[in-house]
C-alpha angles and dihedrals in degrees: 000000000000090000088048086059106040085058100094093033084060090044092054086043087059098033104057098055090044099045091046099052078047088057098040091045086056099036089059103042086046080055098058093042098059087052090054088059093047105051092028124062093189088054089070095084085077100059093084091054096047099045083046093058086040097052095044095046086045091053095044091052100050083051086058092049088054101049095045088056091050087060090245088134093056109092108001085174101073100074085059100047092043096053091050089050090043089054093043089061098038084064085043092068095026089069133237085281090065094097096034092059091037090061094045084053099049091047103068079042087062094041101061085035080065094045098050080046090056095043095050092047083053086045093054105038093061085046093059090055 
């Protein structure tokens, strides 16, 4: 359990410095951008990308905030556990013929799939001419 609990304190230990040359590298380069606009008129086309990235990055992470608030982050483990147990007891009910009767069904499915491949090789062949 105690390595359980150091986890997140690792991951902060990682994740600010990272986070912060990451900030610095894009603070920097923002900045000359903005006096490239100001000392350059023909700088100004690039001030509807830029807002545009701005805008968008700004809106996905205010969704991850959210979502992170909303717990959504927790246990990202259990979607996956609870469809696997879901499926084993929808065979449970469905009977030891389910996939008996699954795979008779599929075959004649297969068989005319063959059949329209086939068709449409035969199609193509005399189109080509």
């Amino acid at each position: 359990m105690a390595v359980r609990s150091r986890t997140p304190w690792i991951t902060w230990i990682f994740a600010i410095p990272v986070l912060g040359f990451s900030l610095l590298g894009f603070g920097n380069k923002f900045l000359e951008f903005i006096q490239t606009f100001r000392n350059d008129p023909d700088g100004v086309f690039a001030i509807t990308p830029v807002m545009n990235y701005l805008f968008a990055s700004a809106g996905f992470f205010c969704l991850m905030v959210w979502a992170g608030m909303q717990g959504m982050f927790k246990d990202i483990e259990h979607p996956k556990i609870s469809m696997l147990e879901m499926e084993d007891e929808l065979n449970r009910q469905e009977g030891p013929g389910h996939l008996i009767r699954s795979i008779t069904c599929a075959v004649p499915a297969l068989k005319s799939s063959q059949r329209v491949a086939e068709a449409q090789g035969t199609f193509d062949a005399t189109r080509s001419r």
